[in-house]
C-alpha positions in Angstrom: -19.1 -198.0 35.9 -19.0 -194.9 36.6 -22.4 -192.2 35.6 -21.2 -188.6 34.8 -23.1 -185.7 35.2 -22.5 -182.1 32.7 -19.4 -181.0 34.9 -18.1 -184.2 34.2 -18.1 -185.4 38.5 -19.5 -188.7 38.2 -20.8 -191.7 40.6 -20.0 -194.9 41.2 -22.9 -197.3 39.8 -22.4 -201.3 40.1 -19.1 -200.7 41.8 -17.1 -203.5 41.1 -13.9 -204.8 43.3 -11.3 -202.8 40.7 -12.9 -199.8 41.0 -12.8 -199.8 45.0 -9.1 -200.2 44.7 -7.9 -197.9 42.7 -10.1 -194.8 43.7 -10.2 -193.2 47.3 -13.9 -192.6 48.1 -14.2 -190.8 51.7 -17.7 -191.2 52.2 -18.2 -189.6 48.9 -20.7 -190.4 46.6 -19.0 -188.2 43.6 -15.7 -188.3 42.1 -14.3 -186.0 40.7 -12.8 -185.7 36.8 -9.1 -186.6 37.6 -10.3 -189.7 39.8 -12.6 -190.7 36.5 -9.9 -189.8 34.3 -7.7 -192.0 36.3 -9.7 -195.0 36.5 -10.7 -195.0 32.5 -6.6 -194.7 32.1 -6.1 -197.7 34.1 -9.2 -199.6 32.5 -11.0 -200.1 35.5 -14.3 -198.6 34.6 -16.6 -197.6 32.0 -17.9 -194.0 32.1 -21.5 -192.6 30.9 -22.8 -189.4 30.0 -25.9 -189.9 29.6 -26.3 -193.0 27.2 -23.5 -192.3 25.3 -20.1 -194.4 26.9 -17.1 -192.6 26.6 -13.4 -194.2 26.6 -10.4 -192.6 28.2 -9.7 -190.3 25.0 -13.1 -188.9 24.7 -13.5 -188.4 28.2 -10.0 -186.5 28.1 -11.3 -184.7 25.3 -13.9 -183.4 27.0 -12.1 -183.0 30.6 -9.6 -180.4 28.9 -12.0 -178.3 26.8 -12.9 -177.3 30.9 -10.2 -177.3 32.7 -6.8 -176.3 31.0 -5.0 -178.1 34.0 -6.5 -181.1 33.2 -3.6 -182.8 31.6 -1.4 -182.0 33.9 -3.5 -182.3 36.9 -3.9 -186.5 35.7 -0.1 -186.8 35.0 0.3 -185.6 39.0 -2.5 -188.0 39.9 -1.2 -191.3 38.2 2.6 -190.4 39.4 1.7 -190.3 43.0 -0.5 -193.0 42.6 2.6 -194.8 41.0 5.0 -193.9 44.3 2.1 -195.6 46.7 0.2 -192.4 47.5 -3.5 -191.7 47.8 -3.8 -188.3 46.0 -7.6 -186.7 46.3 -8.8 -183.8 44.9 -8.1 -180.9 46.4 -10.7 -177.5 47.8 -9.8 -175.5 44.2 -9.4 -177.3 40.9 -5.5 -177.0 40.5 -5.2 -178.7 43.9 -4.9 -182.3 45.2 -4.3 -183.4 49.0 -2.6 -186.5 50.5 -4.2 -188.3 52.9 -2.0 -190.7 54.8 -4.2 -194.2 53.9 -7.7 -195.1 53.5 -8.2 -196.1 57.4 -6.4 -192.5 57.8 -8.0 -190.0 55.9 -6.2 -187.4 57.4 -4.4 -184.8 54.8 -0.6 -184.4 55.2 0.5 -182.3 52.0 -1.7 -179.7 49.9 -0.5 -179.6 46.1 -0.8 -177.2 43.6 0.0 -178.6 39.9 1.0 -176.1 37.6 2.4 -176.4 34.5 5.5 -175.3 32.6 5.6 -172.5 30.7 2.3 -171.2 32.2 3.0 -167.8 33.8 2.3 -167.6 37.8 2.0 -164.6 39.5 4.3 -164.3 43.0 1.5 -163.6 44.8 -0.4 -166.7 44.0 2.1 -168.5 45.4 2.5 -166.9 48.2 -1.0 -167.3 49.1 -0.9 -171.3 48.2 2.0 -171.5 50.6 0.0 -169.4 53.5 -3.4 -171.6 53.0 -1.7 -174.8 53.3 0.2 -173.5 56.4 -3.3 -172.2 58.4 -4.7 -176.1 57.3 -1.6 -177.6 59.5 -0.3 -178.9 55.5 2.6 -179.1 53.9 2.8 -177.7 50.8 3.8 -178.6 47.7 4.5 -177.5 44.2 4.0 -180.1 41.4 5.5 -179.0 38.3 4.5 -180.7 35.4 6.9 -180.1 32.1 6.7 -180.5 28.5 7.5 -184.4 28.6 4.9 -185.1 31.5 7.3 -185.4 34.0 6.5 -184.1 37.2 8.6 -182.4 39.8 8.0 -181.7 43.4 9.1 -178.8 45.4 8.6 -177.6 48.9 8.4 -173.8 48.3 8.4 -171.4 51.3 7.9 -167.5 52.1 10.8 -165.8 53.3 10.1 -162.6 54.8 12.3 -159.9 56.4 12.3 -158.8 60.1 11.2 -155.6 59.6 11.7 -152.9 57.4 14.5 -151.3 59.3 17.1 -155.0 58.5 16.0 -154.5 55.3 17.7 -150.5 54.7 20.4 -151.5 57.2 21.6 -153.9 54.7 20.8 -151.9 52.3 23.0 -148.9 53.6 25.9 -151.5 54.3 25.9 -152.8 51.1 26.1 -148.9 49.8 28.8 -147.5 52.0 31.8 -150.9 50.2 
């Protein structure tokens, strides 16, 4: 069972085996909206806010009048759960982390889910890619489409020399 507070972050209360499995707690007492999201899509708990119980559509109801990304952020969630891997959520609210297992809590790759068709500004990814490589993470772009699939991509920043390769090529390119 799992109680929810207004921001919809919830605890564990009565934690049964089910629930232990399928959610990564690292010595956390909350979880956050995907993980409750995920374990009302899989059936394994029952969520209350306040008295009132709320099933999987309710609590999605309520989890996307908050966060636009919250469709998309479960669709990442359950497909790399699927594949074997132990998603959590990540520092901001469009992010997730891997860790490598639950005896490893160690983060590998930082994620950012966005969403097709949902503009994204150049510089916003350039800063994701530059926070992930400060952590020692790699990142990762999920991309989440009109069907629910998801695609992964390792994006990078590709930066010039210096100015001066920039105009020589430039001025080559001129004088053909």
């Amino acid at each position: 069972m799992v109680q929810l507070n207004n921001e919809l972050r919830g605890r564990l209360v009565g934690c049964g085996g089910e629930e232990q499995r399928l959610i990564v707690l690292l010595d956390r007492e909350e979880v956050a909206p995907v993980e409750v999201a995920y374990l009302l899509y899989r059936h394994a708990a029952v969520a209350l806010l306040g008295d009132k119980r709320l099933g999987f559509e309710e609590f999605m109801r309520l989890y996307s009048k908050r966060d636009p990304l919250a469709v998309p952020m479960l669709e990442v969630y359950v497909e790399l759960r699927r594949r074997g891997r132990l998603p959590i959520p990540g520092p901001r609210s469009d992010t997730l982390l891997l860790i490598r297992s639950r005896r490893r809590p160690t983060p590998t790759h930082y994620l950012l889910v966005l969403e097709e068709g949902r503009p994204v500004k150049v510089s916003m990814l350039e800063e994701f890619v530059e926070e992930a490589r400060r952590k020692n993470l790699e990142p990762v772009l999920a991309i989440v489409d009109r069907y629910g699939d998801v695609t992964f991509y390792t994006p990078m920043v590709l930066r010039p020399r210096g100015e001066g390769v920039l105009v020589e090529s430039l001025e080559a390119s001129s004088n053909t």
